[in-house]
TORTI-672840 format. One record per residue (C-alpha): x, y negated, z negated. Coordinates in steps of 0.1 Angstrom, whole numbers, padded with zeros to 4 digits, always signed. Each point is the difference from the previous one (the first is absolute). Layout:
N
XYZ...
This chain:
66
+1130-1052-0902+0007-0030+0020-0027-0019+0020+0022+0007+0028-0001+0040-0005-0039-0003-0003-0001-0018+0028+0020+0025+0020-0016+0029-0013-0033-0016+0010+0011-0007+0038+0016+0035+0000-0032+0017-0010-0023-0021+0023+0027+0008+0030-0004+0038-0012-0041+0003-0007-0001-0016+0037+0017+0021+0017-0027+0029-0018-0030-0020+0010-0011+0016+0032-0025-0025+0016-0003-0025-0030+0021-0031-0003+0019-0001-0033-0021-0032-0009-0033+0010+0014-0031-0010-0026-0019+0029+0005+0029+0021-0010+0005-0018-0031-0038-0001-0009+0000+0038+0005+0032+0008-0019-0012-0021-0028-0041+0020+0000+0021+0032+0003+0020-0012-0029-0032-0011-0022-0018+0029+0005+0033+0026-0005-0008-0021-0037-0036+0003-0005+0005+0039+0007+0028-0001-0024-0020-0018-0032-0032+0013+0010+0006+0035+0004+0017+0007-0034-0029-0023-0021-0027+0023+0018+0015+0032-0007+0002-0016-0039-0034-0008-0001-0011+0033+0007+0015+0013-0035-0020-0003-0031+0017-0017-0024-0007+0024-0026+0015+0027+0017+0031-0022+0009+0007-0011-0039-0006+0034-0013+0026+0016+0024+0027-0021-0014
């Protein structure tokens, strides 16, 4: 891709996520800060939640199944 396409693509999108933002400017900080806590913690669920449920498996039990 072109720097041009990117570009384009990137003005498109920002034209389109605007006209979905109901209240909120497309470049408002406290929309970005709470995208990007949504986004961190949408990750901390999505590590955590599998090494917990892991950790509650004796390891005996787990190496003998197999």
């Amino acid at each position: 891709m072109t720097q041009e396409s990117v570009a384009c693509g990137g003005r498109w999108n920002c034209c389109v996520l605007a006209s979905m933002l109901f209240g909120t400017q497309p470049r408002d900080a406290a929309t970005y800060a709470a995208m990007a806590m949504l986004l961190v913690a949408v990750a901390l669920a999505a590590g955590y939640l599998p090494a917990w449920r892991a950790s509650r498996i004796n390891p005996m039990v787990a190496l003998r199944t197999n």
